[in-house]
C-alpha positions, -999 to +999 in steps of 0.1 A: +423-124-066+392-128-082+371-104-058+394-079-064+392-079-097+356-080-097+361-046-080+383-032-106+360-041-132+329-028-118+352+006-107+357+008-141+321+002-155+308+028-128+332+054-144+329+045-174+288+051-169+299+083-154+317+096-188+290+081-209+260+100-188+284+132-188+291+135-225+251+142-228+242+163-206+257+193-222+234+189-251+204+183-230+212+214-211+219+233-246+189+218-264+166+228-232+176+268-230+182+273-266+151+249-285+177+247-311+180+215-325+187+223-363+227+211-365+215+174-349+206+143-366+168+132-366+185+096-379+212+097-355+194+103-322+168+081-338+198+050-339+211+059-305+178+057-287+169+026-303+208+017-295+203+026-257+171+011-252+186-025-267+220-016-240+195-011-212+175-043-220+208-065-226+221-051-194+184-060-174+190-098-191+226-099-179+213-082-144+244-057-152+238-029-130+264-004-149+254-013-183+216-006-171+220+025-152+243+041-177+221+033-206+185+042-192+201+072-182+214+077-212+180+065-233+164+093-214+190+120-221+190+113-256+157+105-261+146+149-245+171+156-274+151+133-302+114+146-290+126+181-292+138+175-325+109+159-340+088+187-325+110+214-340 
């Protein structure tokens, strides 16, 4: 019983990292052919950065391979959107 849920949970985490990677790329695509950052948050994407860099780090402590791979992926999706708003 408990490999299988094992299983389940990490199913779960794996989609879950799926959604959470998905949900950004649309504004990483829109923020790469447009430049047009005006409508997004300096603080925001400055908090979420900072908030996906501590994920990814808790999930390297933990050895938690969805919460690391969802959140440097994510750290990196959101962190094209914060440079290109600083620069703009």
């Amino acid at each position: 019983m408990a490999g299988r849920t094992l299983d389940t949970a990490l199913i779960v985490g794996y989609l879950a990292s799926a959604c959470s990677v998905a949900s950004f790329v649309p504004q990483v695509w829109k923020v790469m052919r447009t430049d047009d950052t005006e409508a997004i948050s300096t603080r925001m994407y400055a908090l979420t950065v900072v908030g996906f860099a501590l994920w990814s780090a808790f999930g390297m402590m933990r050895g938690e391979w969805p919460i690391i791979l969802t959140n440097s992926i994510c750290f990196c999706l959101s962190g094209v959107i914060f440079i290109k708003k600083l620069r703009s």
